[in-house]
N, C-alpha and C positions, 0 to 999 in steps of 0.2 A: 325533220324531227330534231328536235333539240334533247339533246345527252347531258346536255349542264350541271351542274350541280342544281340551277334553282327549276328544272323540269320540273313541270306539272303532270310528266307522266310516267315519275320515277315509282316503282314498286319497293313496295315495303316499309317496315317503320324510319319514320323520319327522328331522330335524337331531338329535345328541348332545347338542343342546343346549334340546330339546324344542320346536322350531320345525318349523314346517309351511313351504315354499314354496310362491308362491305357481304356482299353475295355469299349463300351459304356454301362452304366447301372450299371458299378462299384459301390459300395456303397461307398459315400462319405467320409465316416471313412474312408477310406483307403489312402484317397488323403492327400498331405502335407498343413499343414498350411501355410496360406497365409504369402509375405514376403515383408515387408514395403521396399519403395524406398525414395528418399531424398522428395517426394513432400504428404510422409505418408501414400500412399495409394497405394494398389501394382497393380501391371498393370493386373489382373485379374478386380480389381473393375475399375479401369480407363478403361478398353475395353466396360465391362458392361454400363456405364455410358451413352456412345457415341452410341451403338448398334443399338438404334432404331431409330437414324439420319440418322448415316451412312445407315441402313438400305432403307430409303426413298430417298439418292439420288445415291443410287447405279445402274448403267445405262445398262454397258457391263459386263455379269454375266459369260459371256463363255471366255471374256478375266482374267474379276478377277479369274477363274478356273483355270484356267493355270496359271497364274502368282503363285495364291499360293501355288498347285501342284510346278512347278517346284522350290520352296521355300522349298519343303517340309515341309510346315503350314498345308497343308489337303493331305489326302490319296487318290492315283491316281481313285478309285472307287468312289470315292464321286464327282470325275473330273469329269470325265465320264458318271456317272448319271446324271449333270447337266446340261452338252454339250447336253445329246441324250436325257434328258427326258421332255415331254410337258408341266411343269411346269409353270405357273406364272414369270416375272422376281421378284418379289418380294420372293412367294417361293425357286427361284434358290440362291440367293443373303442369305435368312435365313439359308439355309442350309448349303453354303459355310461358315458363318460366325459364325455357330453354333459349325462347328469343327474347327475354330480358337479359339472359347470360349473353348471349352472340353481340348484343348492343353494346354491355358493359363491359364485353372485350374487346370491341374496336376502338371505346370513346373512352373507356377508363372514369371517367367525370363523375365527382362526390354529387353534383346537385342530379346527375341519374338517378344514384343508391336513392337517393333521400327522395323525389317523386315517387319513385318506387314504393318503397316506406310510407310514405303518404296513401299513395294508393291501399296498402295493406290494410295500414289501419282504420280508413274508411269501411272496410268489411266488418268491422264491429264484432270481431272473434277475439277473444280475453289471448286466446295461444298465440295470436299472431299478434295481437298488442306486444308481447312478451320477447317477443324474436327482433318484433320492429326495433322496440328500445334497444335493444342485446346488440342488431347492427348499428342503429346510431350512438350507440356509448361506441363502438370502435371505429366507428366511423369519424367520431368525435368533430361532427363538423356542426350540429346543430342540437341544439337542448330539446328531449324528448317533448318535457310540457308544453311545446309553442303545437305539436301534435296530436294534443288531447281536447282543442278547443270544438 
C-alpha cells in the first residue's frame, strides 16, 4: 500500500493545488501559519468572516455538494452524506462549508478562496453574488467582473 502523497487511495478532498489536508482533529500545531494576501488578511480569516452569511442564504445544498465535490474543495463522502442524509438545509450547507474551512486552514491559498467563489457564484443566488464580491474585494486577488461571464 502506498501512503504517498500521490496515492490513489488517499481519502478526502484533494486542494487545486494538489495538497492533501490534514485528518480531521489534527492538532492545530501542526497546521501552517497563516499567509497574508495584498488586502492583510489571509483568505482563511476572510472565509471565516463571511461564513455565517453565507451560511443563512445558502438555498441548494445538493447542488453546492457537487459543485464543490467536483472542485475538489470537499471529499466525495461528505458529498454524499449531504445528498442522502435527512439533515436540516442549514445543517447540510454547515457541513459542506465546514470542509471548505478545514481545507483553507491547512493550505491558506488565495486561488482556494477564489474557486470557492467561483463555485458560489455559479448558484445564480443575487445574496451570494453579494458575499462573493465582498470576499473577493478583500481578497483583492481578482476583479469581480472576470466572475459574471
Amino acid at each position: 500500500l502506498n501512503d504517498g502523497p500521490q496515492s490513489s487511495l488517499r481519502k478526502g478532498p484533494r486542494s487545486p493545488l494538489g495538497k492533501s489536508p490534514p485528518a480531521t482533529g489534527e492538532p492545530k500545531a501542526l497546521l501552517p501559519h497563516p499567509t497574508a494576501v495584498s488586502s492583510n488578511y489571509s483568505p482563511f480569516d476572510i472565509f471565516k468572516r463571511h461564513l455565517s452569511e453565507t451560511l443563512g442564504v445558502i438555498s441548494d445544498t445538493e447542488r453546492l455538494a457537487n459543485d464543490l465535490s467536483s472542485h475538489d474543495l470537499i471529499p466525495y463522502e461528505v458529498k454524499d452524506d449531504v445528498i442522502t442524509t435527512n439533515l436540516s438545509r442549514y445543517q447540510k450547507a454547515s457541513k459542506l462549508l465546514n470542509e471548505v474551512q478545514r481545507l483553507l486552514r491547512y493550505s491558506n491559498e488565495p486561488e482556494i478562496l477564489t474557486l470557492y467563489c467561483e463555485v458560489l457564484m455559479n448558484l445564480k443566488n443575487p445574496a451570494l453574488t453579494r458575499i462573493v464580491e465582498a470576499i473577493l474585494m478583500e481578497l483583492g486577488s481578482m476583479s469581480t467582473s472576470s466572475l459574471h461571464n
